[in-house]
matplotlib code that plots the C-alpha trace (Angstrom):
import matplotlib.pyplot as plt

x = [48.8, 48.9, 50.3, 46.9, 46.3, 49.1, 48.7, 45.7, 47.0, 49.4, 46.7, 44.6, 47.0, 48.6, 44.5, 44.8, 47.6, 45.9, 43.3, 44.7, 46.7, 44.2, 46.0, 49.4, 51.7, 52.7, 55.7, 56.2, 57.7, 55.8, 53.0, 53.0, 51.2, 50.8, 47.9, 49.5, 47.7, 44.5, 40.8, 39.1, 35.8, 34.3, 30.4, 30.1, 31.6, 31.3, 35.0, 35.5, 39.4, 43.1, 44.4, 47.2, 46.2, 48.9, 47.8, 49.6, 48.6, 44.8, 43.6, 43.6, 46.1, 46.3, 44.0, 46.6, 45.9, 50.3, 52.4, 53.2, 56.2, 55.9, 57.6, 55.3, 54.3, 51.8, 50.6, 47.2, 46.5, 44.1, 42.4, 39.6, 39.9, 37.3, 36.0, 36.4, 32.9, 30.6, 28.6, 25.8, 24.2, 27.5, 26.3, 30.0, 32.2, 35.1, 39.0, 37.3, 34.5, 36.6, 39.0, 36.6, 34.8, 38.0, 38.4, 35.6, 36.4, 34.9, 36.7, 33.8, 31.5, 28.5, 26.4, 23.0, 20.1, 20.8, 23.1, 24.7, 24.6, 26.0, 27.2, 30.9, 31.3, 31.2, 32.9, 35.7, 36.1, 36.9, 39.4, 43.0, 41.9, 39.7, 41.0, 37.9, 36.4, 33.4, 29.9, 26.8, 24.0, 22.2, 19.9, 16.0, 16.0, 19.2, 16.9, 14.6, 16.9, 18.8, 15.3, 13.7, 16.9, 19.1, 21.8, 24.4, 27.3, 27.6, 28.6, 25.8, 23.2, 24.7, 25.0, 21.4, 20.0, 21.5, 20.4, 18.5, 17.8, 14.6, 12.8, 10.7, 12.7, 10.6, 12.5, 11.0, 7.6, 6.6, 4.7, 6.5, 5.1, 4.4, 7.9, 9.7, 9.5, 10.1, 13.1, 14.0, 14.0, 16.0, 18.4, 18.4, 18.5, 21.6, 23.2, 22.7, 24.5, 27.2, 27.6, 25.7, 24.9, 21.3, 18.9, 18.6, 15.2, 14.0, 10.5, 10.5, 12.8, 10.3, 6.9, 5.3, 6.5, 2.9, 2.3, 3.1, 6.1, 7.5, 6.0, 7.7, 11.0, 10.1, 9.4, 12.7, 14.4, 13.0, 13.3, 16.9, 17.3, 18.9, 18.2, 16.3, 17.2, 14.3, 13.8, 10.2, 7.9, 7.7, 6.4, 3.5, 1.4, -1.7, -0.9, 2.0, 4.8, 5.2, 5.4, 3.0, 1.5, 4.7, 5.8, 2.3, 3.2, 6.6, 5.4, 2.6, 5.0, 7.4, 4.4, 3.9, 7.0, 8.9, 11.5, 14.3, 14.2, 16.2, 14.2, 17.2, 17.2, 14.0, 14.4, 14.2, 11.3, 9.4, 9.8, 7.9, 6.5, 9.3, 8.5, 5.3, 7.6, 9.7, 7.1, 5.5, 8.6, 8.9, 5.5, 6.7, 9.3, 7.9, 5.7, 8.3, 8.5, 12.3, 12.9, 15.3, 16.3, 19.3, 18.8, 22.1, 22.4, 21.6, 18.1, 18.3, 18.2, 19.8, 18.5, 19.0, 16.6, 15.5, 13.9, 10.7, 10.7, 10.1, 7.4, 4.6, 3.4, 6.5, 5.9, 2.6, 4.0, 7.6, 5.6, 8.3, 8.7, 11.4, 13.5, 13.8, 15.7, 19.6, 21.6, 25.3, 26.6, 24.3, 21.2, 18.1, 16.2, 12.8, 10.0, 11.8, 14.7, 13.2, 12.5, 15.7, 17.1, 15.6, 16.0, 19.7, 20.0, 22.2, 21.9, 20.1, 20.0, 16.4, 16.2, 12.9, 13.5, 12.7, 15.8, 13.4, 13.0, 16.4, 17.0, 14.2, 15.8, 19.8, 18.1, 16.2, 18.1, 17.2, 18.3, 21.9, 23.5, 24.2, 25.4, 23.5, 26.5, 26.5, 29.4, 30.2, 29.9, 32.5, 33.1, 29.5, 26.6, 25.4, 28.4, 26.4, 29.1, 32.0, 31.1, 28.2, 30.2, 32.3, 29.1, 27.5, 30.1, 31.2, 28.0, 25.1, 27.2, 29.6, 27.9, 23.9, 24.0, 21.4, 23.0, 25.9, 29.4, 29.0, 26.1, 26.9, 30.1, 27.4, 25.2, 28.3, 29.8, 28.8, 24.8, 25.4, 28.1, 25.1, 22.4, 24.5, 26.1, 23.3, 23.4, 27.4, 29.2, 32.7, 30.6, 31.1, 34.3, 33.6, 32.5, 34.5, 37.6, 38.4, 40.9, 40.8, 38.5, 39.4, 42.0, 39.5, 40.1, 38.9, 41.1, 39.9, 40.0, 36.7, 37.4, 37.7, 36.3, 33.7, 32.3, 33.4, 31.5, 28.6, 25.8, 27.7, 31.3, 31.0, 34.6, 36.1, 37.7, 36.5, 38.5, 39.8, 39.9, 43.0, 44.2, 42.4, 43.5, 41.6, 42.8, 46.0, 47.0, 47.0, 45.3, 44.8, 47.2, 48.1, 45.1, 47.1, 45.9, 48.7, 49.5, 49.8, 47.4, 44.5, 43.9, 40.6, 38.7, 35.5, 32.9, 30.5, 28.0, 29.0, 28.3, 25.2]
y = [65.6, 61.5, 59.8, 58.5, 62.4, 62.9, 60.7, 61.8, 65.5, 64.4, 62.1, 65.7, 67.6, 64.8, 64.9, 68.9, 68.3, 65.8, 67.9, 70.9, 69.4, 67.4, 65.0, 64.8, 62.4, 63.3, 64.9, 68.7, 69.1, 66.6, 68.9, 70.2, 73.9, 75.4, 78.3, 79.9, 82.1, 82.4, 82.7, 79.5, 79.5, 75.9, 75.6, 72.5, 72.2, 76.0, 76.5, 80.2, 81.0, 81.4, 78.2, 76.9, 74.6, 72.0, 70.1, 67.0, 65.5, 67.0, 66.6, 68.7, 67.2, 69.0, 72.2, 73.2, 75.9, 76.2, 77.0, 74.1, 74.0, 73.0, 73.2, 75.6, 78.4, 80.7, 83.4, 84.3, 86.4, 88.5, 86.4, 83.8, 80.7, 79.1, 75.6, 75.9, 77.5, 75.2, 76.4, 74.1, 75.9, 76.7, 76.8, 78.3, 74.9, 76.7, 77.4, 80.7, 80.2, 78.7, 81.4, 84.0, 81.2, 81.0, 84.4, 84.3, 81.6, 78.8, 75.0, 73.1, 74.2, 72.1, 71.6, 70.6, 72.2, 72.1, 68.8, 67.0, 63.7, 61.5, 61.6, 59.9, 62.2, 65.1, 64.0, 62.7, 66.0, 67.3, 65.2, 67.1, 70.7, 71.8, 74.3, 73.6, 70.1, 69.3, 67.2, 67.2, 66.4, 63.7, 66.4, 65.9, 68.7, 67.0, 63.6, 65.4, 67.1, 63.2, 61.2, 63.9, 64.1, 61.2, 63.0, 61.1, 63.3, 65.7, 68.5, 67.6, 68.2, 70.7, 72.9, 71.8, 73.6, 76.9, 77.0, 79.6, 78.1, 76.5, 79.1, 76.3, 73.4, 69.7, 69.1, 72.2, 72.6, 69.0, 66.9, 63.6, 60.2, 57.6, 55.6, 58.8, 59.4, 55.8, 56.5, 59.4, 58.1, 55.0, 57.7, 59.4, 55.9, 55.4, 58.7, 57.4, 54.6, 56.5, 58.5, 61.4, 63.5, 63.2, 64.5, 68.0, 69.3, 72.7, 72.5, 76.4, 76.0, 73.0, 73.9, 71.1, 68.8, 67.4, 66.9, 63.0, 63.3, 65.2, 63.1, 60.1, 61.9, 62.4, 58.8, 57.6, 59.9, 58.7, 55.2, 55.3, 57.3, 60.5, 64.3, 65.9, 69.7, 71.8, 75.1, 75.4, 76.4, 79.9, 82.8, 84.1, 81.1, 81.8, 84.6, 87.6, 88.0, 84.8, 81.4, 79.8, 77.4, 76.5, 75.8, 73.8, 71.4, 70.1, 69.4, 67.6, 65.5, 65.3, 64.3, 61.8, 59.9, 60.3, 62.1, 64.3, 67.7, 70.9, 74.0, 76.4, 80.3, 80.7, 84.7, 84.6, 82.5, 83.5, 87.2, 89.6, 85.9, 85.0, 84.9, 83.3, 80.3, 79.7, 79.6, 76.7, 75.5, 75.2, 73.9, 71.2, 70.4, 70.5, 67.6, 65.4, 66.2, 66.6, 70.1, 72.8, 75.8, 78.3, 82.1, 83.9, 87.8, 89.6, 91.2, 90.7, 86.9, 85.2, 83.8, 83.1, 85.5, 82.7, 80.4, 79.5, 82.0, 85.1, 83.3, 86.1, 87.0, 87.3, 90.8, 90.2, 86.9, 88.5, 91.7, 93.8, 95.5, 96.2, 98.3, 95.6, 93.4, 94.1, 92.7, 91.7, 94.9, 96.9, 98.3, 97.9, 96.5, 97.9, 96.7, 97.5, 95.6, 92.6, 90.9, 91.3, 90.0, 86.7, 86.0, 86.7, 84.7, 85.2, 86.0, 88.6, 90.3, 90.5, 93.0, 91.6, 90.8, 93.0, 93.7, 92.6, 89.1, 88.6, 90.1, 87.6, 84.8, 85.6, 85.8, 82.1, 79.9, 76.9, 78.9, 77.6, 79.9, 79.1, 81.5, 80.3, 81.5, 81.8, 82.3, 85.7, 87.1, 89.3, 90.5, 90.9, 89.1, 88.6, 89.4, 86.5, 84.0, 86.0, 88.2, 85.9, 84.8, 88.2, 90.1, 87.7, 88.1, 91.8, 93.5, 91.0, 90.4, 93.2, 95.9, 95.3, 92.8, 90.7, 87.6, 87.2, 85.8, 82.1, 82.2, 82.7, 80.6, 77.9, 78.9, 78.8, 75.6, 73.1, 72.9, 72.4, 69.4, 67.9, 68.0, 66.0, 63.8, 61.1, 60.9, 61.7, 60.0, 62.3, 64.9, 64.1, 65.7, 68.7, 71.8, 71.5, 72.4, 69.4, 66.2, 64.2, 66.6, 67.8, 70.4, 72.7, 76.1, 79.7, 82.4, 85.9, 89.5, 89.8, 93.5, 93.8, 91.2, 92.6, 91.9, 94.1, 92.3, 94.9, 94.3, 96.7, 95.2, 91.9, 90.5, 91.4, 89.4, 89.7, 91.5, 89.9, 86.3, 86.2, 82.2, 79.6, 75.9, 73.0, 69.4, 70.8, 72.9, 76.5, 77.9, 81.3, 82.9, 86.5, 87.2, 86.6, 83.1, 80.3, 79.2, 76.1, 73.9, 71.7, 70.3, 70.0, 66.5, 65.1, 64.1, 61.6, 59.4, 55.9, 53.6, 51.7]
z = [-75.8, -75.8, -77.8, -80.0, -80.1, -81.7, -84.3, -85.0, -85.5, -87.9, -89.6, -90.2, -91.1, -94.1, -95.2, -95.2, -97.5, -100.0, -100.2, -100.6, -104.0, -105.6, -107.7, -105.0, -105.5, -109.3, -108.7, -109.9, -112.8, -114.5, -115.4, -118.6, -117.9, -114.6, -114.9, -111.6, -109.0, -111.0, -109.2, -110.4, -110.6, -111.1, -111.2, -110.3, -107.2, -106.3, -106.1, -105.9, -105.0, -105.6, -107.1, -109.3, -111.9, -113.3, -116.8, -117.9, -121.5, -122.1, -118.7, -115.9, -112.8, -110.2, -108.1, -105.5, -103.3, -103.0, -106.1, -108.4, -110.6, -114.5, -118.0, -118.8, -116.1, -117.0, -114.4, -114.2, -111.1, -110.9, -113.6, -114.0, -114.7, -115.9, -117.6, -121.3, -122.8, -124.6, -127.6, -128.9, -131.7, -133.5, -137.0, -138.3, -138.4, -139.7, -139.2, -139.6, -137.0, -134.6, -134.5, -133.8, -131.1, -129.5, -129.3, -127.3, -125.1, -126.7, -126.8, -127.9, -130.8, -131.2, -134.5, -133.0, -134.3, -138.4, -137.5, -140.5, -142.7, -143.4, -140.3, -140.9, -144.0, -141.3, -138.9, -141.4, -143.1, -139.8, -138.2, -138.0, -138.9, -135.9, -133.6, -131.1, -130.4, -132.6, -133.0, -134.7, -134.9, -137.8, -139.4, -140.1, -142.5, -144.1, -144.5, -146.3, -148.7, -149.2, -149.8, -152.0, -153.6, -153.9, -152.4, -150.4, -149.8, -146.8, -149.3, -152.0, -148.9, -147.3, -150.8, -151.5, -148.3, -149.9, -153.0, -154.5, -157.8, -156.5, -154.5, -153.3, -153.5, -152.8, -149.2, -147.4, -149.1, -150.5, -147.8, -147.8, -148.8, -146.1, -147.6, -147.7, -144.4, -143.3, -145.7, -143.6, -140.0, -141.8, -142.6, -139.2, -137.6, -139.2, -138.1, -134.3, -135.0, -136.4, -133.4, -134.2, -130.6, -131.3, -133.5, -134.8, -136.3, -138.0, -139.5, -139.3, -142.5, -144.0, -143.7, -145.3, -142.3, -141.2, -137.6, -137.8, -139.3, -137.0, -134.1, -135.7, -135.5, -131.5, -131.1, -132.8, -130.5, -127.6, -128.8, -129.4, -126.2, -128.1, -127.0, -130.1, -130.7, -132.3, -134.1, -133.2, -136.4, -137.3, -135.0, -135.1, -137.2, -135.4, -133.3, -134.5, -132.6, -130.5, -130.3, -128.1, -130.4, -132.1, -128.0, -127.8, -130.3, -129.3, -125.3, -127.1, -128.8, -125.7, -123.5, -126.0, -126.8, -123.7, -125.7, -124.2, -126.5, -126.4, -127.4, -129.5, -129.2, -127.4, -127.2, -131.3, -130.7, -128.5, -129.4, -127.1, -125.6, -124.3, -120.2, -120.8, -123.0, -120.2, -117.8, -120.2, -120.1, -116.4, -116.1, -118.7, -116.2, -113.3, -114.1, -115.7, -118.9, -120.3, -122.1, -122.0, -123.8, -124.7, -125.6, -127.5, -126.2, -129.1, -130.0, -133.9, -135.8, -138.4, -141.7, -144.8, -147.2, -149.7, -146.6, -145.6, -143.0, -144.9, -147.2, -147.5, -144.1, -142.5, -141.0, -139.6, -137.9, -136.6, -136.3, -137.7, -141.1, -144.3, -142.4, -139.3, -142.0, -143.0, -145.7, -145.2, -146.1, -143.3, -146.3, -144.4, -146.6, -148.8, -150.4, -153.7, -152.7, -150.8, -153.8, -155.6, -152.5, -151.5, -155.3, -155.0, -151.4, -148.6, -144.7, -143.4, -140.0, -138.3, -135.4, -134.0, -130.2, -127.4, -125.1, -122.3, -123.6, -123.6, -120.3, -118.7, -120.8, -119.6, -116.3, -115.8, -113.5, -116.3, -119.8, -121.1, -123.9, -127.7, -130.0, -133.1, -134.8, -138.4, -140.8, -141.9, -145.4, -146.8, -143.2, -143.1, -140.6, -137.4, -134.7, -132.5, -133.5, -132.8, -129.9, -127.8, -124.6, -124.2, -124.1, -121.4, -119.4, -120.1, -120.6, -118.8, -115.8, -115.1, -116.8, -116.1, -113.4, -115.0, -113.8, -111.4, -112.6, -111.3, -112.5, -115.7, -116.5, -115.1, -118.4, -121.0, -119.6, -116.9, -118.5, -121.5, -120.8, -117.7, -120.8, -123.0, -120.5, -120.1, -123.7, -125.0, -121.7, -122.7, -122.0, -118.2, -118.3, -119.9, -118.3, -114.9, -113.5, -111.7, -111.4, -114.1, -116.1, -120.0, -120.1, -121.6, -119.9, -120.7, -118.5, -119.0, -117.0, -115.7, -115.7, -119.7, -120.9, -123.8, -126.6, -130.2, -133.1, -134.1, -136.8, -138.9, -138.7, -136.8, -137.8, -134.2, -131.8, -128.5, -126.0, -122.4, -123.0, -122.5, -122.6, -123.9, -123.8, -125.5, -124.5, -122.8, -125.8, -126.1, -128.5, -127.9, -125.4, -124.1, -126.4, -129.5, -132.1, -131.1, -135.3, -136.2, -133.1, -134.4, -131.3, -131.5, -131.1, -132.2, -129.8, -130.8, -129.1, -128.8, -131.4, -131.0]

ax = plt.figure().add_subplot(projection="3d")
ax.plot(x, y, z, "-o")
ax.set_aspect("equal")
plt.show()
């Protein structure tokens, strides 16, 4: 071999080296955690192997296919490790929620669809006390309930959505005056500039939205560049058991305004119309128009009792009856007690979607996940914000085979961080495993990992998530709460 030959030889084999330990040149023991031997999966680059993982501070280091040396050392063969999972419909912003989301391999929980306001009021009476990294949201709904109202304070609003004083309280069934709802998109203007992730909108829960107010809201979405996140109107309004027209009405306004939206639980939606939503919805995109959706893997809903969405009529448009309803404490509900109920308020279960629609749903190459999770009541609920990701992965993938493993951990973490990236630019290093990404890491046995939370005791940790680490810090590990970690972080868009 000449001598130029061998140079170039030894050239090769110091880039096989480099790239082999992304990140070389820190020296060993200056990672904080090494996640040792694990298979990482990374969706975005397709990384499917045995790697070793070094995290210094809340950012991932190193990927080094040989063994790297830290203060910590955790071994995680014949595990996977995956980028931390992403909830955007997390409706349960508690030290309670999070625990049970972490449990299930969540490290960001996302208020989207309801959202929040005032905005800094949120975000404030967060800061310190998060085990997960947070956002919201500024809420239309919420600008409703604060110009009809007065109200100013996040807690005033937020208690004012709940309340079953007023069964039909001004904000969801008084159509607003032409300076109420320039007072409103005043209000939601301001949220963007506080940071808020975008807008989030429900007129299922106000049915006295008229069509132009709600195309206003899409045009100062579009205007201020911010993804909107909808809760289409109610099922079944001119035909039972779907959503088509509901569908109809926010590509109209899309196609309009230019604005980028985010459809939320399309299986509870569409119902048994599911397929032919998404297939709208891929027309949609197909000719330029910017919409997604999410599904959660469950085939019952969520709702409070006392809302607009069991206003008379409710079985003819969800095509279901009493029985399909549960209270908190697992009564199906009656005629004789339906009434006694919705005065009384609270959260209901709603088994109303076919198994097939969530199957075709979990199954679209384009459909992210979001739990919708709400929080439990006296141990009672909906197990879909405890149990959501463990059951993708335990029963969808290993189970059924409705959607292979890469596949999924695509669904639960990298599109949820590429929709919100264009719009939330720390979003861009969310969602990865990769140099210089967020230390936000799920690790769980791919062979156990399940889902326990049922619709009669949903207050049960998932099983097989073994490790979960939110900006370098351990918070759940050897499938065991770490006490005493708030390491959670807010995420907002950048002030305008």
């Amino acid at each position: 071999m000449t001598s130029s030959r061998r140079l170039s030889a030894m050239a090769a084999a110091c880039c096989l080296a480099v790239a082999l330990v992304h990140g070389a040149g820190a020296q060993p023991e200056s990672f904080d955690v090494v996640l040792a031997g694990g298979r990482v999966m990374d969706p975005a680059s397709g990384l499917d192997g045995v790697r070793h993982i070094g995290i210094r501070g809340s950012r991932i280091a190193a990927i080094s296919a040989a063994p790297l040396a830290g203060a910590v050392t955790m071994n995680v063969s014949g595990l996977v490790v995956a980028p931390g999972f992403i909830d955007p419909h997390a409706h349960a912003q508690t030290l309670e929620g999070n625990r049970f989301q972490a449990r299930d391999g969540v490290t960001t929980a996302l208020e989207l669809e309801s959202g929040a306001m005032p905005i800094d009021d949120w975000y404030r009476s967060r800061e310190g006390t998060a085990l997960l990294n947070y956002g919201a949201t500024v809420g239309h709904i919420y600008s409703r309930i604060s110009v009809m109202h007065e109200k100013s304070r996040w807690a005033e609003i937020s208690a004012m959505r709940r309340d079953t004083s007023n069964p039909r309280p001004d904000w969801a069934y008084r159509p607003a005056s032409a300076a109420e709802v320039e007072a409103m998109l005043a209000r939601l203007d301001r949220g963007l500039a506080d940071g808020a992730l975008g807008i989030g909108m429900g007129p299922a829960y106000t049915p006295a939205v008229g069509r132009e107010e709600l195309l206003r809201v899409f045009e100062l979405a579009a205007r201020h560049k911010a993804l909107a996140f909808i809760h289409m109107r109610s099922a079944g309004e001119i035909e039972p058991g779907g959503s088509i027209d509901a569908l109809q009405e926010v590509l109209a306004n899309v196609a309009a305004t230019g604005a980028s939206v985010h459809i939320v639980h399309i299986g509870s939606n569409g119902l048994r119309q599911t397929p032919r939503l998404l297939s709208m919805i891929d027309g949609a995109r197909a000719r330029g128009l910017d919409v997604t959706t999410e599904v959660y893997p469950y085939t019952a809903a969520s709702t409070y009792i006392q809302s607009a969405l069991f206003e008379p009529g409710w079985q003819e448009r969800f095509a279901i009856g009493f029985g399909d309803v549960q209270w908190a404490t697992g009564e199906r509900l009656t005629a004789e007690n339906f009434g006694r109920y919705r005065q009384q308020g609270g959260l209901v279960v709603i088994h109303m979607i076919p198994e097939a629609s969530v199957r075709a749903a979990l199954a679209h190459p384009g459909v992210m996940i979001g739990s919708d999770g709400v929080p439990l009541t006296d141990g009672g609920g909906h197990p879909r914000g405890v149990g959501t990701y463990a059951r993708v992965l335990g029963r969808y993938v290993r189970e059924e085979r409705v959607l292979d493993l890469m596949t999924a951990l695509r669904k639960v973490s990298l599109m949820v961080a590429e929709r919100l990236a264009p719009f939330v630019p720390e979003m861009r290093n969310k969602g990865r495993i990769a140099v210089g990404a967020d230390a936000d890491i799920t690790v769980f046995d791919p062979a156990r990992v399940i889902d326990r939370a049922t619709y009669e005791n949903p207050a049960q940790y998932s099983e097989g998530i073994r490790h979960v680490i939110v900006g370098g810090t351990f918070v759940v590990r050897d499938e065991q709460l770490v006490p005493g970690v708030m390491p959670g972080r807010a995420i907002r868009n950048p002030r305008r």
